[in-house]
N, C-alpha and C positions, 0 to 999 in steps of 0.2 A: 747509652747505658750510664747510671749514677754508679758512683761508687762510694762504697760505706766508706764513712770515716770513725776513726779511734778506734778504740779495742773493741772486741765481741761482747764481752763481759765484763761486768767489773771486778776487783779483785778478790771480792769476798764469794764471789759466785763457785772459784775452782775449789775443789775438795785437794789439799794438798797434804792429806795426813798420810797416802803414802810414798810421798817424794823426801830423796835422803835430805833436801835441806828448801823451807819454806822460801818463798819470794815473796818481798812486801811490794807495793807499788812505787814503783820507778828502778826496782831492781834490773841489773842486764842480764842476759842470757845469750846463750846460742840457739836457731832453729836455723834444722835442716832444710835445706832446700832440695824441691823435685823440677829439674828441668829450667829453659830460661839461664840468665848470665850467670849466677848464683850457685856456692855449693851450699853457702850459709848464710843467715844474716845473724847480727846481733842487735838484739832488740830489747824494749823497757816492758817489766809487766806489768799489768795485764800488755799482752802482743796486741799490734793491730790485724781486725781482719783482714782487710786487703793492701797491699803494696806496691803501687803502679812503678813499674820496668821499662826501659825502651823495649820495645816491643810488643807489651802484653801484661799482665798484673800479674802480682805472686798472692796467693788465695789462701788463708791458713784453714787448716785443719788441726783443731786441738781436741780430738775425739779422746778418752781413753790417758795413761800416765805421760807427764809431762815429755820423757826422752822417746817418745810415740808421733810427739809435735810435729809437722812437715808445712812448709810453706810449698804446695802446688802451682809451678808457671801454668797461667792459661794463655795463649800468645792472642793478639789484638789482631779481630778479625779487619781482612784486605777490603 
């Protein structure tokens, strides 16, 4: 399986008119993490989609307001 490199989209793509405070490109942040070693990561914006883990990738999901963000473990099939 390939796995995406760099972020989803670029920084002009997110609608951040209603987030309390814009993020330019290379700004850090906090996303949550679901599952896998991880409660959080901090990361630059635009996030990357995928995250390779021992064990398995962390998968972003940036549906919807940025504090919504989750980075999803999917573990590495045996």
């Amino acid at each position: 399986m390939k796995r995406a490199e760099g972020p989803r989209h670029s920084p002009d793509w997110y609608d951040q008119s209603g987030e309390a405070a814009v993020l330019r490109e290379g700004d850090r942040f906090f996303v949550v993490c679901e599952g896998g070693p991880s409660v959080s990561r901090v990361e630059t914006f635009p996030p990357q989609l995928e995250v390779a883990e021992q064990g398995g990738t962390y998968v972003l999901e940036d549906d919807g307001p940025r504090d919504a963000w989750r980075y999803v473990f999917i573990p590495a099939e045996s």
